[in-house]
C-alpha positions in Angstrom: 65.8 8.1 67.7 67.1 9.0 71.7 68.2 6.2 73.0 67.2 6.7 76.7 63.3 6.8 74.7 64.4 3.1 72.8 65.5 2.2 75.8 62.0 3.0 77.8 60.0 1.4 74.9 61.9 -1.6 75.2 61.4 -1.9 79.0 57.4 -1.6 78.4 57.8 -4.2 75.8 60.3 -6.4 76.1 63.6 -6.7 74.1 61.4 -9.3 71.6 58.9 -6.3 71.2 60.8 -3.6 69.6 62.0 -3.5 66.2 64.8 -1.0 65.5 66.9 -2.5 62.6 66.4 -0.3 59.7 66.7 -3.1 57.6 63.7 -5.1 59.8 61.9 -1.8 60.2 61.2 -2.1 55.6 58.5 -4.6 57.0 56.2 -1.5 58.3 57.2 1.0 55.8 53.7 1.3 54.0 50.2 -1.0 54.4 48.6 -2.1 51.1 49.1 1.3 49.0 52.7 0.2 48.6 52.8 3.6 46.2 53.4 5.3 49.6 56.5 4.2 51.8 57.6 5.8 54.6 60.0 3.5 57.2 59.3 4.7 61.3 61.6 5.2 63.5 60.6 2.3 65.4 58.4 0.0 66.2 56.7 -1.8 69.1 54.4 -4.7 69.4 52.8 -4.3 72.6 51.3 -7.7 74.0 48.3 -6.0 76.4 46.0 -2.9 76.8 48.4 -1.9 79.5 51.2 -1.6 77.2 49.5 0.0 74.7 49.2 2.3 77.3 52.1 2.9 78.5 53.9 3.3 75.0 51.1 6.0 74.3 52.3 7.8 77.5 55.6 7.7 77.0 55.5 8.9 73.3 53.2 11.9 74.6 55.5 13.0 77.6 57.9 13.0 74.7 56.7 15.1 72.1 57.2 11.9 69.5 54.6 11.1 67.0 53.0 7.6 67.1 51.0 5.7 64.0 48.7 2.3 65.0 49.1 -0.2 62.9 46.5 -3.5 62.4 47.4 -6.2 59.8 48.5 -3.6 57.2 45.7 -4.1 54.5 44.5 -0.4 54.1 44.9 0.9 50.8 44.9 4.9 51.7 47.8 5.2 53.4 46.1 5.6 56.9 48.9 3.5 58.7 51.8 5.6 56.7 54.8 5.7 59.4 56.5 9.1 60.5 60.3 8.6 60.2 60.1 10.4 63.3 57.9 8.7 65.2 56.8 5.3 66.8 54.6 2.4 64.6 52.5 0.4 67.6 51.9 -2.5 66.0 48.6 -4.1 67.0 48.8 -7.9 65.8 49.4 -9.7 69.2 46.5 -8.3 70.7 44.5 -10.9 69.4 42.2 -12.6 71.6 38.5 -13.4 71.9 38.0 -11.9 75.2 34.3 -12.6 75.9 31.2 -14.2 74.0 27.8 -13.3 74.6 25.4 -15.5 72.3 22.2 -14.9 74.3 22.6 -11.1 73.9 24.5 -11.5 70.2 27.6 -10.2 71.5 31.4 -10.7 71.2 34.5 -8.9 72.8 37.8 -8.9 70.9 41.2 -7.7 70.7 42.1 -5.4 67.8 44.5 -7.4 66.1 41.5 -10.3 65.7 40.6 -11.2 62.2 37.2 -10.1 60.7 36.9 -13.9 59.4 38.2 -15.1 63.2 34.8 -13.4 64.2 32.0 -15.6 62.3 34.0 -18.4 63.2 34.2 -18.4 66.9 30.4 -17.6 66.7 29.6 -20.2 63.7 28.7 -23.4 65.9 26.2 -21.3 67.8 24.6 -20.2 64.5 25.8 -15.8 64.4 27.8 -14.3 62.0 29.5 -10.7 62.3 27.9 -9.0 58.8 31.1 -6.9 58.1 32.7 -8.5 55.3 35.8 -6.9 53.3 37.3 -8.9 50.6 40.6 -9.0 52.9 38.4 -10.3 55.6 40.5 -13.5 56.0 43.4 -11.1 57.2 42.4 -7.2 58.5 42.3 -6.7 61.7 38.8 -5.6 63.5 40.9 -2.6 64.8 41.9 -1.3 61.3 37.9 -2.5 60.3 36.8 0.1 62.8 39.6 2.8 61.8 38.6 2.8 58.3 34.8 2.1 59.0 35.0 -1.0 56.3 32.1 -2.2 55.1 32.3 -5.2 52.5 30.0 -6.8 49.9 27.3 -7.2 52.6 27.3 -3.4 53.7 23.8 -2.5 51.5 21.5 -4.2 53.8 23.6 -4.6 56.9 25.9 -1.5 56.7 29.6 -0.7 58.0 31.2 -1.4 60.9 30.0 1.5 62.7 26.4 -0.1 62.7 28.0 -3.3 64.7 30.2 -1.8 66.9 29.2 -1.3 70.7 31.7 0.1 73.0 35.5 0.3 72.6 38.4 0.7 75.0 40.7 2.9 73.6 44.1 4.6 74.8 43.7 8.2 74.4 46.8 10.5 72.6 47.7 11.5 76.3 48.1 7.8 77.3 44.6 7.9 79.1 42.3 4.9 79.0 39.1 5.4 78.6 35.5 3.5 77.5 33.2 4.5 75.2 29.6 3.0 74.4 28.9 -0.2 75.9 26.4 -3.4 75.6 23.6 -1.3 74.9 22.6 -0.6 71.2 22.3 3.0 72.4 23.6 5.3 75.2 23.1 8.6 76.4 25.4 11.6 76.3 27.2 12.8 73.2 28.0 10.3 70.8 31.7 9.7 70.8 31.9 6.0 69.8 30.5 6.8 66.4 33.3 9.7 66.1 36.0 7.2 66.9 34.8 4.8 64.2 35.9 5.6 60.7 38.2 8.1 62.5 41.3 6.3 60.5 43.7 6.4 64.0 43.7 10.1 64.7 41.8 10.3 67.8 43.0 7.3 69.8 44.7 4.0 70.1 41.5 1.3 70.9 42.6 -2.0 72.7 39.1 -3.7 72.9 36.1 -3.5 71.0 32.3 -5.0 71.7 30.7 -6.3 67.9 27.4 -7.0 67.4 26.9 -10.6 66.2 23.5 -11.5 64.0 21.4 -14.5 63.9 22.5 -16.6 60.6 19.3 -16.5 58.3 17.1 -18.8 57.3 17.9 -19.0 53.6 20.0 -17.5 51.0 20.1 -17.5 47.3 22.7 -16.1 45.1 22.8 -15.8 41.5 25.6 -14.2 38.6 24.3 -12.4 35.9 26.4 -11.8 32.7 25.6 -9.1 30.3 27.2 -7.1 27.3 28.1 -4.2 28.9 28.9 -2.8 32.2 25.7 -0.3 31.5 23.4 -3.2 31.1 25.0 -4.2 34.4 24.3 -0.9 35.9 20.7 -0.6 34.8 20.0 -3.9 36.4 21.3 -2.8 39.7 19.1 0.3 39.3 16.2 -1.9 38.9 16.6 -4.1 41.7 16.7 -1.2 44.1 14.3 0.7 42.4 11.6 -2.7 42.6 12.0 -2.0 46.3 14.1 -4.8 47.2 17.1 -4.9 49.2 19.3 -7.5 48.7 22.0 -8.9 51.1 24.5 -7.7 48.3 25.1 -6.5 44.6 28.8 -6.9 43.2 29.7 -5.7 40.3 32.7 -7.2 38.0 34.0 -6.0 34.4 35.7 -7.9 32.0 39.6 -6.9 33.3 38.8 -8.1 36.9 36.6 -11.1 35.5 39.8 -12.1 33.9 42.2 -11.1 36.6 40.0 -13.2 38.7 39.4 -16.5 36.5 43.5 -16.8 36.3 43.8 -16.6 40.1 41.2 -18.6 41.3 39.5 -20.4 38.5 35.8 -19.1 39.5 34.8 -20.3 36.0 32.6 -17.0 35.3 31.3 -16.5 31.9 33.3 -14.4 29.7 31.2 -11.0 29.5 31.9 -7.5 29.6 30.4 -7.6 33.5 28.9 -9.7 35.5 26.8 -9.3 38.9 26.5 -11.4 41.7 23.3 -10.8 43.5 22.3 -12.3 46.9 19.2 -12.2 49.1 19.2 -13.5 52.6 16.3 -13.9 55.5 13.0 -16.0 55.6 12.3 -18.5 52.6 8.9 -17.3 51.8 10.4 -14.0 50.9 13.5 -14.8 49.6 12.0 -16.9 47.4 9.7 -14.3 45.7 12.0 -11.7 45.0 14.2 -13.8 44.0 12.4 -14.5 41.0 11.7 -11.0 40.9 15.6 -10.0 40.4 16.1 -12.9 37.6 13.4 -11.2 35.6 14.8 -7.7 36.1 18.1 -9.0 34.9 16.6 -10.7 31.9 14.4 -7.4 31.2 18.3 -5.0 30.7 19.8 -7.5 28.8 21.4 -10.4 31.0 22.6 -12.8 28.3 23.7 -15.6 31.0 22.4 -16.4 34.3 23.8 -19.3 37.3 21.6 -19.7 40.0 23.9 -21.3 43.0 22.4 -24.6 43.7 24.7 -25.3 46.4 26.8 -23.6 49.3 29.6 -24.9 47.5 28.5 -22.9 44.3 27.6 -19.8 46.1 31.4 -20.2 47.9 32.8 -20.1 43.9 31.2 -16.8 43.1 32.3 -15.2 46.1 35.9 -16.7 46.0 36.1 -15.2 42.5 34.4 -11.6 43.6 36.7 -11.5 46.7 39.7 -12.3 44.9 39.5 -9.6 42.7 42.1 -7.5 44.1 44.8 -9.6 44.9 44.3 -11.0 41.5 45.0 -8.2 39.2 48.7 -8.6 39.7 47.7 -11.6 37.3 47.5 -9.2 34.5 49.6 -5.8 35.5 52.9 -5.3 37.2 51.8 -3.1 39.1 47.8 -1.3 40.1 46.5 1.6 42.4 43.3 0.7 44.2 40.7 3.7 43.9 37.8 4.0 46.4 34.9 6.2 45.3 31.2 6.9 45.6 28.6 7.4 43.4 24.8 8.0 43.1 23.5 3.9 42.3 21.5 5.8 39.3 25.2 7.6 38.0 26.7 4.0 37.8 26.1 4.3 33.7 27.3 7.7 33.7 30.5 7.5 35.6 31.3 4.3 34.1 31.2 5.9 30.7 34.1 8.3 31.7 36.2 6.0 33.2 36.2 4.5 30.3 36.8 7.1 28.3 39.4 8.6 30.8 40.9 4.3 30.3 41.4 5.4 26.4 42.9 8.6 27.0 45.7 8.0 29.4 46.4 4.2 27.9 46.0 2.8 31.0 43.7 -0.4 31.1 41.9 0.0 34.2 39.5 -2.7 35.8 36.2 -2.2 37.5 35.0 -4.1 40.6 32.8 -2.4 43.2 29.5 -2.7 45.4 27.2 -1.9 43.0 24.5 -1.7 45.5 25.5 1.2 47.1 27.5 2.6 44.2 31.1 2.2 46.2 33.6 1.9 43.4 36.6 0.6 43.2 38.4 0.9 40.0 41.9 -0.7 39.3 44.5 1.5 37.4 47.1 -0.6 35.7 49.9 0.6 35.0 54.0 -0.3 35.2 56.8 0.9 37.6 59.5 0.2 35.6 58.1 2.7 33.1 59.2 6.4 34.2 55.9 8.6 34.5 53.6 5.4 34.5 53.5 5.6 38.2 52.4 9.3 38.7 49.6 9.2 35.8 48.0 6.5 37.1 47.5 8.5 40.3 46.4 11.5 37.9 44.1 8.8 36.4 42.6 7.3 40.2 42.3 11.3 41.3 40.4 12.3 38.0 38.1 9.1 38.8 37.2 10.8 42.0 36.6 14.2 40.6 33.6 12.0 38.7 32.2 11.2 41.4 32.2 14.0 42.8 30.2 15.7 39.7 27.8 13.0 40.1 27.2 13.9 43.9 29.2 11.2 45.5 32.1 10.9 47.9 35.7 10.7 47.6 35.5 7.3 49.8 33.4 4.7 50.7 35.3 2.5 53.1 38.9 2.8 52.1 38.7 6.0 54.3 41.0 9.3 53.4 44.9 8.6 54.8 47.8 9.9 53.0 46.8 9.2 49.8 43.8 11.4 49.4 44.2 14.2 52.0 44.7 16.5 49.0 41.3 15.4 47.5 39.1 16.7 51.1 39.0 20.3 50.0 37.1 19.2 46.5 34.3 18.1 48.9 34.4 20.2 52.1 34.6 24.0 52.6 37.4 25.4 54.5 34.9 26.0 57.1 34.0 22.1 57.1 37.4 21.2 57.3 38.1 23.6 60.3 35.0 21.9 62.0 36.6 18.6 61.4 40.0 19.6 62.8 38.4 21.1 65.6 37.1 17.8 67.1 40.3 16.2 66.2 42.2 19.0 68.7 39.6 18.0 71.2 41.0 14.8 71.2 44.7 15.3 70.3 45.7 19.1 71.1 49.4 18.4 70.2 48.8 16.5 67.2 50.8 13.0 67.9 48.5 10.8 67.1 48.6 9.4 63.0 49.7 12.9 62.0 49.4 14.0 58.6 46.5 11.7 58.0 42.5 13.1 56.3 43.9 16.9 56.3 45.2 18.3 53.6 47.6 20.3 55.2 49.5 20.2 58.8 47.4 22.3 61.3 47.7 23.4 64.7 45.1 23.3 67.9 46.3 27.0 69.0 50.3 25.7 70.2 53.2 27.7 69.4 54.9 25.5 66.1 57.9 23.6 66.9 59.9 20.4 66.3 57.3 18.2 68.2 54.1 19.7 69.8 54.6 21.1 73.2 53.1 21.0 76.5 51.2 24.1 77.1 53.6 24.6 80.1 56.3 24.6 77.9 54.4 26.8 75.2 55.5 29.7 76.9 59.5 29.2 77.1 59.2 28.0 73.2 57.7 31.1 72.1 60.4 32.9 73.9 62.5 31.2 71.5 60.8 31.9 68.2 
């Protein structure tokens, strides 16, 4: 990159704020979908909003593309670098900035942990209900990015339900504020277009959460049955009793395996198991919960643990939460899917994956929340073998083509990226997608910010094409040049 530009990003940061060794730059070259590698131009870890800031304004006066990076946990891609562009690395903005108990609210940093969040709000009885199985290391900025949700997002939904107001540094370096304390505003809504947005609009620097009161009891059980359709048709029942439960996991036997060698969960060896929780006054839990053991028993559960203690309930979730990270227990290498489906298709859909498992010789591993049909399936495969690599993304796209036959999405919280740009056409029409980009050039007319990201192809807000996006001032001598 120019050196009089390092040399600017290194006066807003400080010489122990930039990385520009190639060799130390291989640290930022992909997030979890290690598949896809790209290594940036450079990096900066601004310390403050004002930074932030100031980088943003620097790369836009420039033309050079920048990419916001949180803790590097996504698994789309959505923090891919540009070789030709700047990573801002969030992770030492990471304070608590304000806590509100009385009016169950809590200001933080970006590059704050999910967990960090239930923590500093623990003694004083509130929780943040977001919960993604990597909670103990994203970032609530790459949480808001992706719109996560986690195994509690059926009754308590995604981060865009428990977010408030953000701060957030425009693509043209300006700083602006969007929502605020209230659980509503007036105007357009633009905080709920930032959220889920996967970086492309903006750079936020501060974000308002909505903290709930713990409740007053919880029960949890796992149910093992003979089949991951037995499994499905029990999660079809709950919902369909009319009850809504704090969360339905799902498990097969791959990931029930993967899982019980990592973490030693000691789950029953079935061909699935769920694990069912309902939270909120005792009188109620209490009835329905007897009311979901009996629909498990009625489709076939041949096994079921009631937790008897918080220590017990801890062991299912460690084993559900490990699932993941675990599966390099039993393959050299995976690729991460993220679909959804119709809760009633779970039987269906879960039929061809199975089949599609046979077909390509791939073992692949099923974990997802079942409750609102967000699946994540686990395509095993190994690197070392040549072709291995690009079949198992042939496998993980043909498991979203299901999903979309059975009416569902191409995501559920792992958002679009890189990875599965190329997929948005199968659900939108070119006149959705035009829609989409639309707002996007509202917010980022010369296309800097996260480029290449949820489009399937590179487009333009109206500028004349060239090596970076222009100025509109300078539109004019570049298309005396072309």
């Amino acid at each position: 990159m120019d050196p009089q530009f390092l040399a600017e990003l290194e006066r807003i940061v400080g010489p122990d704020g930039i990385v520009r060794d190639d060799a130390e730059l291989a640290t930022y070259e992909s997030d979890g979908l290690a598949k896809m590698r790209s290594r940036p131009g450079a990096a900066v870890l601004p310390g403050s909003a004002e930074e932030v800031q100031q980088v943003v304004g620097l790369c836009h006066a420039a033309g050079v593309p920048f990419v916001a990076r949180g803790s590097g946990t996504g698994l789309s891609g959505g923090a891919l670098p540009r070789p030709d562009g700047v990573l801002i690395v969030m992770t030492r903005l990471k304070r608590i900035l304000d806590i509100d108990i009385p009016n169950r609210r809590i200001t933080v940093e970006p590059g704050v942990l999910n967990l960090e969040v239930s923590q500093a709000v623990a003694g004083d009885g509130c929780y943040y209900a977001p919960d993604p199985s990597s909670q103990v290391i994203c970032s609530i900025g790459g949480n808001l990015a992706e719109n996560s949700g986690g195994a509690h997002c059926l009754k308590y939904g995604f981060t865009v339900h428990h977010v408030l107001g953000v701060e957030a540094v425009l693509p043209d370096g300006e700083l602006v504020r969007l929502g605020g304390p209230a659980l509503d505003n007036p105007g357009y809504d633009l905080l709920g277009v930032l959220v889920g947005s996967e970086g492309t609009l903006a750079v936020v620097t501060k974000v308002t959460l909505r903290l709930l009161r713990k409740p007053a009891a919880v029960k949890t059980l796992l149910a093992a049955f003979d089949s991951t359709e037995a499994a499905g048709n029990a999660v079809s029942g709950i919902i369909g009793a009319g009850i809504i439960p704090a969360a339905v996991e799902m498990m097969d036997r791959l990931t029930i395996e993967a899982a019980e060698a990592a973490v030693h969960p000691n789950f029953p060896q079935a061909e699935a198991i769920l694990i069912v929780e309902l939270d909120g006054a005792e009188a109620d839990v209490t009835a329905l919960f007897s009311l979901v053991q009996q629909v498990c028993t009625d489709s076939g559960a041949r096994e079921i643990q009631v937790a008897q203690t918080d220590a017990q309930r801890a062991r299912f979730w460690m084993g559900r939460k490990a699932a993941f990270a675990a599966m390099g227990r039993v393959s050299p290498s995976y690729y991460v899917q993220d679909g959804v489906i119709p809760r009633t298709k779970l039987p269906e859909v879960l039929a061809r994956i199975r089949s599609l498992e046979e077909e390509s010789g791939l073992r692949i591993g099923n974990v997802f929340h079942a409750g609102d049909g967000n699946l994540h399936p686990l395509v095993c495969y190994d690197d070392r073998i040549p072709g291995q690599p690009d079949l198992a993304q042939r496998v993980a796209s043909d498991i979203l083509t299901f999903c979309l036959d059975a009416g569902g999405s191409i995501t559920g919280e792992h958002g679009v990226g890189a990875d599965k740009a190329d997929q948005m056409p199968k659900m939108f029409s070119a006149t959705d997608l035009e829609a989409m980009q639309r707002v996007r050039c509202a917010f980022d007319p010369r296309n800097l910010c996260n480029p290449g990201k949820v489009f399937p192809t590179p487009r333009l807000c109206g500028e004349v094409p060239g090596p970076y996006r222009a100025h509109p001032a300078e539109q004019a001598g570049l298309a005396a040049r072309v």
